[in-house]
N, C-alpha and C positions, 0 to 999 in steps of 0.2 A: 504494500500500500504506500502512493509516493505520500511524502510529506513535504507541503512549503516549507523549503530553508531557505535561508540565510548561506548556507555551505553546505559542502556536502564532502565527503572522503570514503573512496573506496580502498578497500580492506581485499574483497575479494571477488573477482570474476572471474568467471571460468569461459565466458566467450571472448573476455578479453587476453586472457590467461595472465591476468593481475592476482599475486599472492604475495599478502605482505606480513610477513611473518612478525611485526614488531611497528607497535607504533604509541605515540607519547603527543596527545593533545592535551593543551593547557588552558585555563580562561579564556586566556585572551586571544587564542586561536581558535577558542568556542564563541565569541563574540562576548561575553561579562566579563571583561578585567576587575570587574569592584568583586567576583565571588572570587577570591582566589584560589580558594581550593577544590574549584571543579575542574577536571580531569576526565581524558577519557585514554584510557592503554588499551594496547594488546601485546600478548604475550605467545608466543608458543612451546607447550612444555615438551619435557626432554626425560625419559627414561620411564622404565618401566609401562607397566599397562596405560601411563598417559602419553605415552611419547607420539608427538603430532598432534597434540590436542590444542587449541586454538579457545583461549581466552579474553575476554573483551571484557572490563572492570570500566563500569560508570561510577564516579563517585562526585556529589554532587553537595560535597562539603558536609553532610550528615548522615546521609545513606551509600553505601558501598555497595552495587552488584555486580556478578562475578556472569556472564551471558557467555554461553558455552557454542558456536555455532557450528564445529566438529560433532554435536550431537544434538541436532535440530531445533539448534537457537533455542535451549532449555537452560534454567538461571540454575547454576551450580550453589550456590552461596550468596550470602547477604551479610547486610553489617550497618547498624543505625544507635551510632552515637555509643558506640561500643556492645552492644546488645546484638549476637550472632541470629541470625536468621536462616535457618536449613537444620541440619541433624547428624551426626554421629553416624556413618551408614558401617557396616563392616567391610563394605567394598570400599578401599581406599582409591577414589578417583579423582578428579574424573576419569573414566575407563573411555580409552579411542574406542568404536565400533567396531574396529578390525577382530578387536579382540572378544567380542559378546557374541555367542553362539548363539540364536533364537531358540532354536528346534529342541537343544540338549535338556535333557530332564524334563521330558516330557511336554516340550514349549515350554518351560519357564525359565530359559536360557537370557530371558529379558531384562533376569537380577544380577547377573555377572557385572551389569555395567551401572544400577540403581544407586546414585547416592545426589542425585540434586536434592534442591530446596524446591521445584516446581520444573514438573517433567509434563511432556505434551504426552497423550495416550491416542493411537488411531494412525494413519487415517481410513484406512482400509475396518481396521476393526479394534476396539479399543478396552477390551474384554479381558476373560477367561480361556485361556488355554481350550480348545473344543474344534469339532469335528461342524463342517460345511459345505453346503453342495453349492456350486456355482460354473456355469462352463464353464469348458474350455476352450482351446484352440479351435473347435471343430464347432466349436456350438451347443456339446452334448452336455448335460450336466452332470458333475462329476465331482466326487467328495474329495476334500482337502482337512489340513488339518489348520488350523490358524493357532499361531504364539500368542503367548501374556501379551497385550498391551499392546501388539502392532509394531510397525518398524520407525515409524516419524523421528523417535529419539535416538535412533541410531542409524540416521543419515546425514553426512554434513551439508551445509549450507553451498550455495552453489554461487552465489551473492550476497556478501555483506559490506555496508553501510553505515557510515556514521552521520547523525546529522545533527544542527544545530539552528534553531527556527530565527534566531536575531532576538532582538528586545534586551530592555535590562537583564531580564529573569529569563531568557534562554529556555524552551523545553531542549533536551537534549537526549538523542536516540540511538539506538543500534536494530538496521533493517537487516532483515536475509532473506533471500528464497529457498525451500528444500522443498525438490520435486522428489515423489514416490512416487514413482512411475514401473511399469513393465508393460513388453509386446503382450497380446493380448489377455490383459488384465486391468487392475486400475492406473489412473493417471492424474494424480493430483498435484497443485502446487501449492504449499503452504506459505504464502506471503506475513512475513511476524515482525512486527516493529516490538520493543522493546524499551521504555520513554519514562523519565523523570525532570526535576525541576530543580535549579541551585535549593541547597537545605530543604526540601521537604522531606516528610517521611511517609511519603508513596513513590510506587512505581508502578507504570502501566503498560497491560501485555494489551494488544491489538492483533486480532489474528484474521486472514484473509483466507479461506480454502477454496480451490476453484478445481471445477471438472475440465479436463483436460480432452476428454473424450471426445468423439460425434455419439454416444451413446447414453443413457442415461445407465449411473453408478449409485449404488450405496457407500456415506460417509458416518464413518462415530470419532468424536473429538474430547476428548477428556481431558482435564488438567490437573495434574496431581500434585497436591500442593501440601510440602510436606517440611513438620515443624517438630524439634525434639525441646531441648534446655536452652535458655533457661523459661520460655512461655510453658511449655508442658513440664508438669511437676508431679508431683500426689497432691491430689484436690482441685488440680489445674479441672476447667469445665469449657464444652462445648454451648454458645449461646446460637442459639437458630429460631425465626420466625418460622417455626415446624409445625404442620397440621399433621402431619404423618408422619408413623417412625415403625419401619419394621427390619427385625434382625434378618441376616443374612441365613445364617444356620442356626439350628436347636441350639441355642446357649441356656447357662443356667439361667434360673428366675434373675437370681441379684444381678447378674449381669446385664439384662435386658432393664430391669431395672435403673441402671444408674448407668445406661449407655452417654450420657450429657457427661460423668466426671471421670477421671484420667487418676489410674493408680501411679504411685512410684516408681522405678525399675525394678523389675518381678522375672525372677531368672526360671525361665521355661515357661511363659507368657506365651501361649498360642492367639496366633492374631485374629481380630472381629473385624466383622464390615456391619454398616448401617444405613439403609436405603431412610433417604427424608425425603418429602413432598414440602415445598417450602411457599409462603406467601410473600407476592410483593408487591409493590406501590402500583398504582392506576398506571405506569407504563412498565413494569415487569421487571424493576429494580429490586435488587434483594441484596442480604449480605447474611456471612457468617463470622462468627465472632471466638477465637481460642485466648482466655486470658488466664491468668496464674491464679494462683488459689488464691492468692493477697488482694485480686482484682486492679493492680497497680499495674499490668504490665499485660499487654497485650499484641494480638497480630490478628485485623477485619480484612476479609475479603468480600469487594461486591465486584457483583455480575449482574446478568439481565435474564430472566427465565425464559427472555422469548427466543434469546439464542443457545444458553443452556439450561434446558426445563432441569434436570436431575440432581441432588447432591448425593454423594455419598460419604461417609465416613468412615477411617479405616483405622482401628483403634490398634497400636501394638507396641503396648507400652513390657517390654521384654528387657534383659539385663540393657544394660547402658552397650556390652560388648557385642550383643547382637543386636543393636540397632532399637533405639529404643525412641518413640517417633508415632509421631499421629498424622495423617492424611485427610485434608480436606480436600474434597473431589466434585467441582461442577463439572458436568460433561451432558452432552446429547442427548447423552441414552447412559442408564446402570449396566457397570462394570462388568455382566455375565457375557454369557455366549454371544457371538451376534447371531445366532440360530435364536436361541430364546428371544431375544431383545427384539428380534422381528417379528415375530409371534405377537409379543406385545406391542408392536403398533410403534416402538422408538428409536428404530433405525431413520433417519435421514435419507433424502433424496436426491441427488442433485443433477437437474437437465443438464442436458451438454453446451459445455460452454460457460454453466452458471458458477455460480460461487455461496458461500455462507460466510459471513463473519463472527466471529465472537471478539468479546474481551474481559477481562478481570484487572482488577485495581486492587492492589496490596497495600494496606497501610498497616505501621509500626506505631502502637497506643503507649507513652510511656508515663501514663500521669494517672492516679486513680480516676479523676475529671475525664480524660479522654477516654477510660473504658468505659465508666457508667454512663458518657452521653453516648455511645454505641450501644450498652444494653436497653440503654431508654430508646432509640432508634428502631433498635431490635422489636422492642417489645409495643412498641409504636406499628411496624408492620404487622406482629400477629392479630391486632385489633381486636383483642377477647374473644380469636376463633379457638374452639376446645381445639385439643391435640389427643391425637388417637396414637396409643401405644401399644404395637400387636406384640404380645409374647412368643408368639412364633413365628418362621415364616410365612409370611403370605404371598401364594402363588401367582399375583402379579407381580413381586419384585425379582420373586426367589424361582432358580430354576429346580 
């Protein structure tokens, strides 16, 4: 998606066959000489499972992010005003894609390379590991197997961009394209700006997905947005303008019970999902809210239902050394099959030629004031509708 700047600097094209392995913009190169300590690098790392991986750190004098474009212009890391933004993963990455096997262990080869703060899921299918009929070369339909979560995070960027809109206060960005494309199969481009503001503490993803095709394709887009220490804690809680809340699998009672609070790190923690139905404003704005037990310290995410109806919640609060870490998940459609998910009606469609866009805006809460006026916000969208709490699965979330 272009953006009016002021400047613009390419980082990486591949029709130009431009790759710039290293680069150092300053204020006043970004047009604010008065914010000094806005910044924009890239970096490219060197050994091990990240060797080649390609880093782009906005830092915007109060908020740090680390925009990964080696893996589908997905935010590695964060950082506001000292306060870390991401998670502890066991996979020490970032992991290049060379090295992430999909198919291995049953499709969940997807975790070899998992350790962002906010990973793109999709485009083809943005799910559970599962079996699928769709033709093939011939026309005939024909079962395939489809990996965790799709390939989008583990394609790099084909095109990256820096840009800087002018004014005092500068928005300032990092763009890419990453096509996941194949001969007769899907053909998508994901166009993803990546955007903050001297000292604020937000950031905003903007995402473009387009059919590439002459034929009409199924898309699912998930964003997986994933938060450990110091916001999640024991007592830490999930705030959601939630009319509906059903477990994923048979969990215990107390479990399903107290899916909104977060234990401590709990060594052999088996991980929970939680499918929410969420309300939001006369134009389809919503948010969700993860703050610390203290209510002092928080991290809201808004979106729009009309671009992603579904949230999910992925609870797995497990030792600190296997990754101990909650996921807040807007997406299309929930995380199951896309066999299921098309059943229910929440597969996506897109003509040939057309597009969808989404976005999400992350903000870092660090004052008891700025959490409780988001839970008042919050609790301002549920508008006194009851909230329904299934103790079991219910077969339209759960396959």
């Amino acid at each position: 998606m272009p953006m009016k700047s002021a400047k613009q600097w390419i980082l990486t094209d591949r029709t130009q066959n431009i790759q710039k392995e290293k680069i150092e913009l300053n204020a006043r190169q970004l047009g604010a000489p008065k914010c000094r300590k806005l910044c924009v690098t890239k970096t490219t790392l060197r050994g091990g499972l990240s060797e080649g991986v390609e880093v782009v750190e906005i830092n915007n004098g109060a908020l740090s992010i680390s925009v990964i474009p080696t893996r589908g212009m997905g935010i590695w890391r964060g950082s506001y005003r000292g306060i870390f933004l991401g998670w502890r993963s066991p996979v020490e990455g970032p992991v290049h894609p060379a090295f992430v096997h999909q198919n291995e262990r049953g499709g969940l080869g997807w975790l070899y390379g998992f350790d962002e703060c906010i990973v793109r899921c999709g485009l083809e299918s943005n799910g559970a590991p599962g079996r699928d009929v769709v033709p093939n070369n011939m026309g005939e339909p024909t079962e395939m197997e489809l990996t965790l979560h799709g390939r989008i995070a583990n394609i790099p960027a084909s095109r990256v961009t820096v840009e800087a809109s002018g004014g005092a206060k500068p928005i300032v960005s990092v763009s890419g394209i990453v096509e996941e494309t194949m001969l007769f199969g899907p053909r998508f481009r994901l166009s993803a700006r990546i955007s903050t503001a001297p000292d604020a503490n937000w950031f905003r993803i903007e995402d473009e997905v387009s059919n590439l095709r002459a034929v009409e394709s199924e898309m699912e887009l998930l964003y997986h947005c994933n938060f450990g220490g110091p916001v999640l804690e024991e007592g830490a809680r999930l705030v959601l303008p939630a009319v509906e809340t059903a477990p994923r699998s048979a969990y215990r009672a107390e479990d399903v019970e107290t899916w909104a609070v977060y234990r401590g790190p709990t060594p052999g923690f088996v991980e929970q999902c939680f499918w929410h139905v969420l309300r939001g404003d006369a134009n389809g704005g919503t948010m969700a809210l993860l703050r610390n037990a203290a209510g002092d310290l928080g991290v809201c995410i808004r979106f729009n239902l009309s671009e992603l109806p579904c949230f999910t919640q992925w609870k797995n609060t497990a030792a600190e050394e296997d990754g101990y870490v909650t996921g807040l998940e807007p997406g299309t459609n929930y995380p199951n099959t896309r066999a299921f998910e098309r059943k229910q009606g929440r597969v996506p469609r897109l003509a040939p030629g057309s597009s969808r866009r989404a976005s999400l805006t992350v903000e870092v809460l660090d004052s008891a004031r700025l959490v409780k006026a988001a839970e008042d916000e919050i609790e301002k969208l549920r508008g006194g509708t009851a909230h329904t709490l299934h103790r079991a699965p219910d077969p339209r979330f759960s396959a």
